[in-house]
PDB file of N, CA, C, O and CB in Angstrom:
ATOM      1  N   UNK A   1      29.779  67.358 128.741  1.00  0.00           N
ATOM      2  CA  UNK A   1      29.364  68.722 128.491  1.00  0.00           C
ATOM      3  C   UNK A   1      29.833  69.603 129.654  1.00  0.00           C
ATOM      4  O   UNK A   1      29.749  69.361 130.858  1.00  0.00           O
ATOM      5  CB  UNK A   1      27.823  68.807 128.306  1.00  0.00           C
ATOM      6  N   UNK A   2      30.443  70.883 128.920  1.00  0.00           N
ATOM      7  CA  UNK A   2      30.940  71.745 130.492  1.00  0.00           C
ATOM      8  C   UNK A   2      29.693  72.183 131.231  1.00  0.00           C
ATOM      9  O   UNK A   2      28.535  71.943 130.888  1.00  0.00           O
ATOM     10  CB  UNK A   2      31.927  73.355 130.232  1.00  0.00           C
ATOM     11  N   UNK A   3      30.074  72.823 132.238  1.00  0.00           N
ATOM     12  CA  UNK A   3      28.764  73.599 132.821  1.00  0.00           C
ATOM     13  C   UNK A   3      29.517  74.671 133.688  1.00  0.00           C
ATOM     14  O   UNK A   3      30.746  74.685 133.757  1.00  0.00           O
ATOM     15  CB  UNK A   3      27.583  72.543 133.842  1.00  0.00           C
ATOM     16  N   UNK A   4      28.627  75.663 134.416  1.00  0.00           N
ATOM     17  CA  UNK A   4      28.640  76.498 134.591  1.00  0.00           C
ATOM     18  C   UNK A   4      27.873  76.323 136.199  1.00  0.00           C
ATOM     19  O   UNK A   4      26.965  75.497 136.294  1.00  0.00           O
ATOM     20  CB  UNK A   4      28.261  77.158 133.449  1.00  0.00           C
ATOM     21  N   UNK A   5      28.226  77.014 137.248  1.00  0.00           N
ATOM     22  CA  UNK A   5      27.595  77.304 138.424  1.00  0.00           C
ATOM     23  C   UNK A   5      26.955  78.717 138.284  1.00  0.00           C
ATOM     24  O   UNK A   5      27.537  79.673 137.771  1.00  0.00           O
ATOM     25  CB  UNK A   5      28.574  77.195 139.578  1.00  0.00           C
ATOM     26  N   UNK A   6      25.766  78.743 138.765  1.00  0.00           N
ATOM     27  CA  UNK A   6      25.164  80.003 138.611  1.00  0.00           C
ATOM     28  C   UNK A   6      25.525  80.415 140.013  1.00  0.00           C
ATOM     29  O   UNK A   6      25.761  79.604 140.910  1.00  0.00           O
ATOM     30  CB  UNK A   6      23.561  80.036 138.176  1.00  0.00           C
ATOM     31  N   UNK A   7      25.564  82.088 140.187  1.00  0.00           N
ATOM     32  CA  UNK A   7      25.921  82.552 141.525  1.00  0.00           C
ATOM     33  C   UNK A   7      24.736  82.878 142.288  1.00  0.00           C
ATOM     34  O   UNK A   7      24.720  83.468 143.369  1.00  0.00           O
ATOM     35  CB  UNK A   7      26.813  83.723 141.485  1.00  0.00           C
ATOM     36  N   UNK A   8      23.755  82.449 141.639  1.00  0.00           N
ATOM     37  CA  UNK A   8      22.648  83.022 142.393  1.00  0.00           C
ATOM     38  C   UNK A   8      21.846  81.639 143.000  1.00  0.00           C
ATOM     39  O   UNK A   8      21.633  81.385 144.186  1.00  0.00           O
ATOM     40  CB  UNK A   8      21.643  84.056 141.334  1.00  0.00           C
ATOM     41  N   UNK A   9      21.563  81.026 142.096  1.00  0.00           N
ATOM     42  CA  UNK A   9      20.626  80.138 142.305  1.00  0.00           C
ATOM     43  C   UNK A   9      21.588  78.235 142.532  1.00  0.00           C
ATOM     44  O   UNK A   9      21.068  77.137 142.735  1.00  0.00           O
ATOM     45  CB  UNK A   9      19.459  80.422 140.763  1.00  0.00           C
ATOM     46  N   UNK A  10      23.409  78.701 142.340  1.00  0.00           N
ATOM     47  CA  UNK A  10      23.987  77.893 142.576  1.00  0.00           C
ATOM     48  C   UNK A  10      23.695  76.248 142.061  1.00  0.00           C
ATOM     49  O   UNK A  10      24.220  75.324 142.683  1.00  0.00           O
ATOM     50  CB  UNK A  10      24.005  78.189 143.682  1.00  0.00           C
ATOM     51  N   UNK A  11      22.887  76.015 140.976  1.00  0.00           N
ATOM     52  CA  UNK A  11      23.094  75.258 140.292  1.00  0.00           C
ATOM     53  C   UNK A  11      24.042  75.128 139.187  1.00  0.00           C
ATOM     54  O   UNK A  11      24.480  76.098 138.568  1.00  0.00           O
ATOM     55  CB  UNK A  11      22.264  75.142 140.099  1.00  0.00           C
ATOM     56  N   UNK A  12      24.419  73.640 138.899  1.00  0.00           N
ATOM     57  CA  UNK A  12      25.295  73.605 137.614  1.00  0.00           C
ATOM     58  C   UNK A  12      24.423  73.594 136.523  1.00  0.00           C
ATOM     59  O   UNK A  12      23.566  72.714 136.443  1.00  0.00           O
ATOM     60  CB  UNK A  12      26.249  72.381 137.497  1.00  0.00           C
ATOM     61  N   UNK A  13      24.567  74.710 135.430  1.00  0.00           N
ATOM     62  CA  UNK A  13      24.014  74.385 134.563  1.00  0.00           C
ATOM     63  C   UNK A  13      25.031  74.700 133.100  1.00  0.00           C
ATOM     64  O   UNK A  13      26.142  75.227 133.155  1.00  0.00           O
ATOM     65  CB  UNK A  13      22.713  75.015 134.771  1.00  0.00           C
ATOM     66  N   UNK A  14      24.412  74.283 131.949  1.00  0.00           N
ATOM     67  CA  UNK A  14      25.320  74.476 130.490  1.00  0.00           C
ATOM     68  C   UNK A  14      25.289  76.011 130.331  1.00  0.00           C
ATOM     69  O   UNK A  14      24.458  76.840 130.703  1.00  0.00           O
ATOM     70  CB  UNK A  14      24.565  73.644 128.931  1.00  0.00           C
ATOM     71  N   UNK A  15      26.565  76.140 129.598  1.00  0.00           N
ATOM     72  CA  UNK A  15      26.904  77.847 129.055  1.00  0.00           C
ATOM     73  C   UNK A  15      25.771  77.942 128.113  1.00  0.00           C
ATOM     74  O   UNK A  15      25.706  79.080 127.649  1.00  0.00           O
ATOM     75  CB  UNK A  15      28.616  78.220 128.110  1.00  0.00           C
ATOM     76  N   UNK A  16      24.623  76.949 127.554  1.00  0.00           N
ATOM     77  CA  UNK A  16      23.895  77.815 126.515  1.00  0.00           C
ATOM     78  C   UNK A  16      22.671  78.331 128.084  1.00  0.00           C
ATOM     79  O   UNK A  16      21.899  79.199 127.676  1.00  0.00           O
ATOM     80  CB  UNK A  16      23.038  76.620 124.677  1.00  0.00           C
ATOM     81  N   UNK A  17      22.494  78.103 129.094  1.00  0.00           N
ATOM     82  CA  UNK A  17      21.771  78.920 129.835  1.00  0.00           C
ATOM     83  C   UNK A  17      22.365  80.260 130.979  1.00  0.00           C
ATOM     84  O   UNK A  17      21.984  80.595 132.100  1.00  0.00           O
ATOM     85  CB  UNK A  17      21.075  77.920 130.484  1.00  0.00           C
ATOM     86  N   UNK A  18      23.327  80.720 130.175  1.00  0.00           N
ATOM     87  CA  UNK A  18      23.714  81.964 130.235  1.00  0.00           C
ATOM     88  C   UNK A  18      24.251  83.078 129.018  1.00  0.00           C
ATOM     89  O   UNK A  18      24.824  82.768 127.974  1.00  0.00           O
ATOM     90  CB  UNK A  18      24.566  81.776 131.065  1.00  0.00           C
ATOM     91  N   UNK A  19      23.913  84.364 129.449  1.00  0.00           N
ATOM     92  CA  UNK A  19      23.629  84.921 128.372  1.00  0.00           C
ATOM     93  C   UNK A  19      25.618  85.501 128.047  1.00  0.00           C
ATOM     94  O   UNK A  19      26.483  85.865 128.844  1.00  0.00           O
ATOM     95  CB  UNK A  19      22.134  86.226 128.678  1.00  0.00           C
ATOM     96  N   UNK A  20      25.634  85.330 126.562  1.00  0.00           N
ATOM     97  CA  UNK A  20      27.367  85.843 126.754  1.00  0.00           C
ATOM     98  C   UNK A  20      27.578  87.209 126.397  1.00  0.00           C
ATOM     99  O   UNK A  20      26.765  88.045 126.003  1.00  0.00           O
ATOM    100  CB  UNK A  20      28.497  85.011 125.741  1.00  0.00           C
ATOM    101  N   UNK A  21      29.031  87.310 126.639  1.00  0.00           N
ATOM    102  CA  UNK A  21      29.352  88.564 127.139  1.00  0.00           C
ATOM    103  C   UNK A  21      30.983  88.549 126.546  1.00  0.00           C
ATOM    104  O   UNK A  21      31.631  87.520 126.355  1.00  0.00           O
ATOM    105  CB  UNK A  21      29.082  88.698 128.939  1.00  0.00           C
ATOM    106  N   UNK A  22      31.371  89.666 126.356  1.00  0.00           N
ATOM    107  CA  UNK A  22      32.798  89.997 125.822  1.00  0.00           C
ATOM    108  C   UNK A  22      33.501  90.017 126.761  1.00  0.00           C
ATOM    109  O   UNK A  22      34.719  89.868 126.655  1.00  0.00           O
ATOM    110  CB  UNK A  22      33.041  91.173 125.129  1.00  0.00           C
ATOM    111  N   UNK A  23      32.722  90.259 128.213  1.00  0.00           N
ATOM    112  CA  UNK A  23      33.847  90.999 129.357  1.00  0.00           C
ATOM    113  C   UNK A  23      34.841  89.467 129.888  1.00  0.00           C
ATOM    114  O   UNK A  23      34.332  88.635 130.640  1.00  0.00           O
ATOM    115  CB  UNK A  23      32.696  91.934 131.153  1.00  0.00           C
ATOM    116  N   UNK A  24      36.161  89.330 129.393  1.00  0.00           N
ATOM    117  CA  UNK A  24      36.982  88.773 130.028  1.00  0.00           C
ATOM    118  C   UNK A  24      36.573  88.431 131.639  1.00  0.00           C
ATOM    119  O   UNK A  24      36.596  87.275 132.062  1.00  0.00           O
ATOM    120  CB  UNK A  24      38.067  89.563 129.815  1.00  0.00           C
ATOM    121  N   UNK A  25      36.276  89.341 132.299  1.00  0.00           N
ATOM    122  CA  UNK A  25      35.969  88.980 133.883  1.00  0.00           C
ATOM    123  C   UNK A  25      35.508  87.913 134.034  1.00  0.00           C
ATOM    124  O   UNK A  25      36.061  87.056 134.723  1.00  0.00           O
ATOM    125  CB  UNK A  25      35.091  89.751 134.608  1.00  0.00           C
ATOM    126  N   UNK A  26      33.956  87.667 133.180  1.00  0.00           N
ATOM    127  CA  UNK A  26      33.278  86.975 133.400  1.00  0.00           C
ATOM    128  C   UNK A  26      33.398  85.405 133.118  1.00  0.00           C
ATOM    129  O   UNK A  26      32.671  84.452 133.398  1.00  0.00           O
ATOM    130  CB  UNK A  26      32.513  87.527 133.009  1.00  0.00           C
ATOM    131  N   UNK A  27      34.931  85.564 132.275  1.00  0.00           N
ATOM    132  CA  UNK A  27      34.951  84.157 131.290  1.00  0.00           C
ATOM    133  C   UNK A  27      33.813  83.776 130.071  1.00  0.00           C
ATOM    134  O   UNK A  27      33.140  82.769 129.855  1.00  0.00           O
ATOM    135  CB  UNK A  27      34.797  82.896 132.327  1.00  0.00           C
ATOM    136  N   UNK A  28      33.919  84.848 129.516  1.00  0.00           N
ATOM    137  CA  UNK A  28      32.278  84.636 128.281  1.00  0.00           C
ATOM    138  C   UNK A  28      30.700  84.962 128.775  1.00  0.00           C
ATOM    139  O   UNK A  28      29.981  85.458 127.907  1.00  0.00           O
ATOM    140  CB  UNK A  28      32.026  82.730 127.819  1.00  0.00           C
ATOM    141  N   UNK A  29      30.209  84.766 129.868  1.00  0.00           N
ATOM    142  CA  UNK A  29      29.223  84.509 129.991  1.00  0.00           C
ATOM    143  C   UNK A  29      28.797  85.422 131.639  1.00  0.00           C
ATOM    144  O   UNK A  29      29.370  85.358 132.727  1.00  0.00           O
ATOM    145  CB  UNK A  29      29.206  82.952 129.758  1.00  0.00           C
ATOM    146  N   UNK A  30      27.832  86.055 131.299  1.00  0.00           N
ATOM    147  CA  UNK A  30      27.294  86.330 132.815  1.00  0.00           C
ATOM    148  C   UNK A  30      27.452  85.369 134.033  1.00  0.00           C
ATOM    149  O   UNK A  30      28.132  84.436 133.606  1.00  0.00           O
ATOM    150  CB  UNK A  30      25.860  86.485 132.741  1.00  0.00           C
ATOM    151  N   UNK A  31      27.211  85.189 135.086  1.00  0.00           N
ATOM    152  CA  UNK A  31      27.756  84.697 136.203  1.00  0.00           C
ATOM    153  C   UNK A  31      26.178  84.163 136.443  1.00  0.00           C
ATOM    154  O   UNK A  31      26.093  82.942 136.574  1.00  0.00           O
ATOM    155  CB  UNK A  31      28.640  85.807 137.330  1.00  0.00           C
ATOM    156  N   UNK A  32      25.095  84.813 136.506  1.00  0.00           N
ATOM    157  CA  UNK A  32      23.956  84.474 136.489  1.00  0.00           C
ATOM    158  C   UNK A  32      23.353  83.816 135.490  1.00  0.00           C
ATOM    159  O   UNK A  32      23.537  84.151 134.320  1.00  0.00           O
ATOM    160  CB  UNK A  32      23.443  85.294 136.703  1.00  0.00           C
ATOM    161  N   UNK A  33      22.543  82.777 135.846  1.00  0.00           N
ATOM    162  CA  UNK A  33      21.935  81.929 134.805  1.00  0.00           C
ATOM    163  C   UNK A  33      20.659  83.071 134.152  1.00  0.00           C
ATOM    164  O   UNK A  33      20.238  84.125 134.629  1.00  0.00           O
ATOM    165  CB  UNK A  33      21.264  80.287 135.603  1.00  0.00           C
ATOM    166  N   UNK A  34      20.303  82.362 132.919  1.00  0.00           N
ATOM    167  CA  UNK A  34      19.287  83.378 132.159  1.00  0.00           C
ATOM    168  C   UNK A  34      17.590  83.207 133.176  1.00  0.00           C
ATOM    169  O   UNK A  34      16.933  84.213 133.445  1.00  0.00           O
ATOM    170  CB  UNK A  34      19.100  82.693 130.071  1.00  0.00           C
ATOM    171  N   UNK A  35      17.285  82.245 133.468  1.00  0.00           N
ATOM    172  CA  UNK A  35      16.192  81.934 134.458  1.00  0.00           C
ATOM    173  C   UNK A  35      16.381  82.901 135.853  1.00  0.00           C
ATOM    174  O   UNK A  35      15.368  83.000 136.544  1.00  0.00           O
ATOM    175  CB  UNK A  35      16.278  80.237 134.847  1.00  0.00           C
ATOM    176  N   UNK A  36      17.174  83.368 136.155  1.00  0.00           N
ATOM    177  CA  UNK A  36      17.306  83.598 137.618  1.00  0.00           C
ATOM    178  C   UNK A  36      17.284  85.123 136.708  1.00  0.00           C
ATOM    179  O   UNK A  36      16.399  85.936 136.973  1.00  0.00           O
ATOM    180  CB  UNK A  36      18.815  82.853 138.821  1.00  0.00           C
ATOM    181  N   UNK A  37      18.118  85.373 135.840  1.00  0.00           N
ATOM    182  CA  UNK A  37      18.281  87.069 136.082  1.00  0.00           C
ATOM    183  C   UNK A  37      16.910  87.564 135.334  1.00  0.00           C
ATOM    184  O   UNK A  37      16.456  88.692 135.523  1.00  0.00           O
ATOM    185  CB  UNK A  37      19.923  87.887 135.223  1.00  0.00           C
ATOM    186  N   UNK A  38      16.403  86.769 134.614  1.00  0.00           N
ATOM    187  CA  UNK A  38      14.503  87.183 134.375  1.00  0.00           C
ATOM    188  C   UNK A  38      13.772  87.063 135.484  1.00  0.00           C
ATOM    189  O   UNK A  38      12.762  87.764 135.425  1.00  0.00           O
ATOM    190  CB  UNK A  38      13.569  86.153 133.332  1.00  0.00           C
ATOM    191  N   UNK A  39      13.911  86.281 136.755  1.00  0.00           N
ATOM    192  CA  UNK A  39      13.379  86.642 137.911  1.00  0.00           C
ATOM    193  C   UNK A  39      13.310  87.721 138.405  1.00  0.00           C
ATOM    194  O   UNK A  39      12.427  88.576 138.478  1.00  0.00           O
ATOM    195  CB  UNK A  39      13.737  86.157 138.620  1.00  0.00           C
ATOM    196  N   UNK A  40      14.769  87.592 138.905  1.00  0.00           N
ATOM    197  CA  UNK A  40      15.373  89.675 139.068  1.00  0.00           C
ATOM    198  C   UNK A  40      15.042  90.166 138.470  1.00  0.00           C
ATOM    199  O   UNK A  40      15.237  91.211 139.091  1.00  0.00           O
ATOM    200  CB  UNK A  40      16.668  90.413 138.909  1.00  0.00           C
ATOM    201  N   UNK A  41      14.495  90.556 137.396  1.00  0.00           N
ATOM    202  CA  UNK A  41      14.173  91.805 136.511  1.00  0.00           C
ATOM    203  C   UNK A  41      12.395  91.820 136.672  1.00  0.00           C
ATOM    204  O   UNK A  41      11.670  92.786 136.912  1.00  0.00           O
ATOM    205  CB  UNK A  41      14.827  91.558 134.630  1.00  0.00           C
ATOM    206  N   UNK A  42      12.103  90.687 136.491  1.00  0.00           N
ATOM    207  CA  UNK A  42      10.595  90.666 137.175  1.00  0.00           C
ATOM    208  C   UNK A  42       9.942  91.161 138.074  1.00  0.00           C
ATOM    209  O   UNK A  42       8.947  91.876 138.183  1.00  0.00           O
ATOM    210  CB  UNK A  42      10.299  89.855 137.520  1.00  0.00           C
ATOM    211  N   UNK A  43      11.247  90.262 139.236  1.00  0.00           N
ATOM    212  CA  UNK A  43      10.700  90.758 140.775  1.00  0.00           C
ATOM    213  C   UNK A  43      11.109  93.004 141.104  1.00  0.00           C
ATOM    214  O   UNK A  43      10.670  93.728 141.998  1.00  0.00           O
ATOM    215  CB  UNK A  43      12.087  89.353 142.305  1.00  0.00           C
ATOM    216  N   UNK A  44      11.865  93.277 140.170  1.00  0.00           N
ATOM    217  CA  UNK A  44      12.547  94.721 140.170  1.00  0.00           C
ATOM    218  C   UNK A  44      11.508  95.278 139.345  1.00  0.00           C
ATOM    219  O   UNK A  44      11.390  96.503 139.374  1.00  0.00           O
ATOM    220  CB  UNK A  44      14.192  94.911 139.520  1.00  0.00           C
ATOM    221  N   UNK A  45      10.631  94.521 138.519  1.00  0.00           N
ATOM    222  CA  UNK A  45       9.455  95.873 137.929  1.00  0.00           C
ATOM    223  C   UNK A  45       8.414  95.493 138.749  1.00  0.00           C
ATOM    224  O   UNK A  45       7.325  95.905 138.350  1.00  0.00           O
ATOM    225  CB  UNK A  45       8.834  95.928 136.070  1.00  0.00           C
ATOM    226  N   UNK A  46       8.388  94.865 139.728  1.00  0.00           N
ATOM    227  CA  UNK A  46       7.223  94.628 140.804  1.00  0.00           C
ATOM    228  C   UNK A  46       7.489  96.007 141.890  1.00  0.00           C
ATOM    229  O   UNK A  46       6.738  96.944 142.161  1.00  0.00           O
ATOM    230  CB  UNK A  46       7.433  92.844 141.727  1.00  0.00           C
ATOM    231  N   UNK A  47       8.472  95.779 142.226  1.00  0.00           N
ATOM    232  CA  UNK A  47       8.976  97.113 143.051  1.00  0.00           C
ATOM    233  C   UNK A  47       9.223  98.236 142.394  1.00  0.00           C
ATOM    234  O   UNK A  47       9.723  99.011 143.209  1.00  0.00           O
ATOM    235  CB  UNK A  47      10.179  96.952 143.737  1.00  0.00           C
ATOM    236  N   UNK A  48       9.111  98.900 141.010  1.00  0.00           N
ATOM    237  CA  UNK A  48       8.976 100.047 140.592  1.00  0.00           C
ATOM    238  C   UNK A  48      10.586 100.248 140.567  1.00  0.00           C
ATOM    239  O   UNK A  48      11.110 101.354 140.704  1.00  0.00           O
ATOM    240  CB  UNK A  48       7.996 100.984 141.460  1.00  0.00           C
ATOM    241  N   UNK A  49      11.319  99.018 140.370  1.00  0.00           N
ATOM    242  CA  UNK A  49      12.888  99.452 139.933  1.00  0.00           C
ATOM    243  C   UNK A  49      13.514  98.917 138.789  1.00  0.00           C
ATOM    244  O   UNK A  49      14.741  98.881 138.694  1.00  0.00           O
ATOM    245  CB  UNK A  49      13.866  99.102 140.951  1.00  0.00           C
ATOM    246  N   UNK A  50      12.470  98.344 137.591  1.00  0.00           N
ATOM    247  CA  UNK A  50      13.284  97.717 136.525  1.00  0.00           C
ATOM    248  C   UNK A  50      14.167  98.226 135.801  1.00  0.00           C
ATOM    249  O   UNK A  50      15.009  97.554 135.207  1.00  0.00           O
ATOM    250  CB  UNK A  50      12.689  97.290 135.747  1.00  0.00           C
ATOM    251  N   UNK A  51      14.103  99.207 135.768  1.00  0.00           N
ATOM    252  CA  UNK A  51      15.098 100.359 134.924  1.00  0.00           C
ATOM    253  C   UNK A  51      16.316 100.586 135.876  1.00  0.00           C
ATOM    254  O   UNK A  51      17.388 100.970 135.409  1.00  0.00           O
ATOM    255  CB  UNK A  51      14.253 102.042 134.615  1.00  0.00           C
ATOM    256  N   UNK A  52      16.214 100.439 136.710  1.00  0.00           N
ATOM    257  CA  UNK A  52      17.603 100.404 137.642  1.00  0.00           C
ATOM    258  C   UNK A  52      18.048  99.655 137.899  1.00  0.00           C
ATOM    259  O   UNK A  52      19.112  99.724 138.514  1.00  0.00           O
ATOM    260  CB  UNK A  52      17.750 100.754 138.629  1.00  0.00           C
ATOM    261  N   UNK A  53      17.439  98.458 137.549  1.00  0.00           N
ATOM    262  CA  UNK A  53      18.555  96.870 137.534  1.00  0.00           C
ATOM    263  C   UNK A  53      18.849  96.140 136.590  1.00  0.00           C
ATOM    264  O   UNK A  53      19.413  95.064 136.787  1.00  0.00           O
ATOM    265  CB  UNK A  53      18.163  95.751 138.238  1.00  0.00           C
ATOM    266  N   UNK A  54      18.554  96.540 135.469  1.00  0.00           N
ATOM    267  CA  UNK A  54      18.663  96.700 134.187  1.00  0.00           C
ATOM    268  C   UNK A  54      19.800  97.376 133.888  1.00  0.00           C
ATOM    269  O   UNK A  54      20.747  96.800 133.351  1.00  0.00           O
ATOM    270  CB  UNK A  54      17.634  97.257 133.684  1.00  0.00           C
ATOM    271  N   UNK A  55      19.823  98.499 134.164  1.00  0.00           N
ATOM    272  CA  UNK A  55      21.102  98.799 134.455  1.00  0.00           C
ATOM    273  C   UNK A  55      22.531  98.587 134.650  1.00  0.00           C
ATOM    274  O   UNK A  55      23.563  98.443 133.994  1.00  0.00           O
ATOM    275  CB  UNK A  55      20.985  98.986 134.925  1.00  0.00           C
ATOM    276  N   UNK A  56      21.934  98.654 136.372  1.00  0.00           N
ATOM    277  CA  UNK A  56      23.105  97.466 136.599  1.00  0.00           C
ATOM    278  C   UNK A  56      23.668  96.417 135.999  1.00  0.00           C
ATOM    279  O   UNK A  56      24.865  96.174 135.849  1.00  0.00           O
ATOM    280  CB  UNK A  56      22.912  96.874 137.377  1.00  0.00           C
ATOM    281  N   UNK A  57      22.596  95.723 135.618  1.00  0.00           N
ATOM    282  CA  UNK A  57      23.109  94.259 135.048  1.00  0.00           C
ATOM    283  C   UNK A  57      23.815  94.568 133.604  1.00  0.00           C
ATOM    284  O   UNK A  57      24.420  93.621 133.103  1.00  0.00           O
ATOM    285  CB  UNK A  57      21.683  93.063 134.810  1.00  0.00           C
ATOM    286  N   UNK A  58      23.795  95.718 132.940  1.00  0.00           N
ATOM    287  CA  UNK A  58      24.782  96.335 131.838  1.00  0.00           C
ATOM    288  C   UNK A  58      25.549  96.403 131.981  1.00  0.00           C
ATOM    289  O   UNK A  58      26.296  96.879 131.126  1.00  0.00           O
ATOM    290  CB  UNK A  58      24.833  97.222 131.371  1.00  0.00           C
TER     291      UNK A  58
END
């Protein structure tokens, strides 16, 4: 089975635990695993910034 390195949390994990994406850059799939970037978005409506990293991550 292939896998995938997450850039955040730097484990190998499978392409079904990242979310996909059209953008060529990325090779199919966000760079971040789906566990880590629901952290980030967690820990960003704790600080009164979910809407701005949300964003970003668009």
């Amino acid at each position: 089975m292939a896998t995938k390195q997450c850039q955040r949390c730097k484990q190998d994990k499978s392409f079904a635990s990242y979310i996909a994406v059209n953008s060529p850059i990325h090779g199919g799939s966000l760079p971040i695993c789906r566990q880590c970037l629901a952290k980030q978005i967690d820990d960003a409506y704790r600080e009164d910034k979910g809407w701005e990293t949300v964003d970003k991550i668009c």
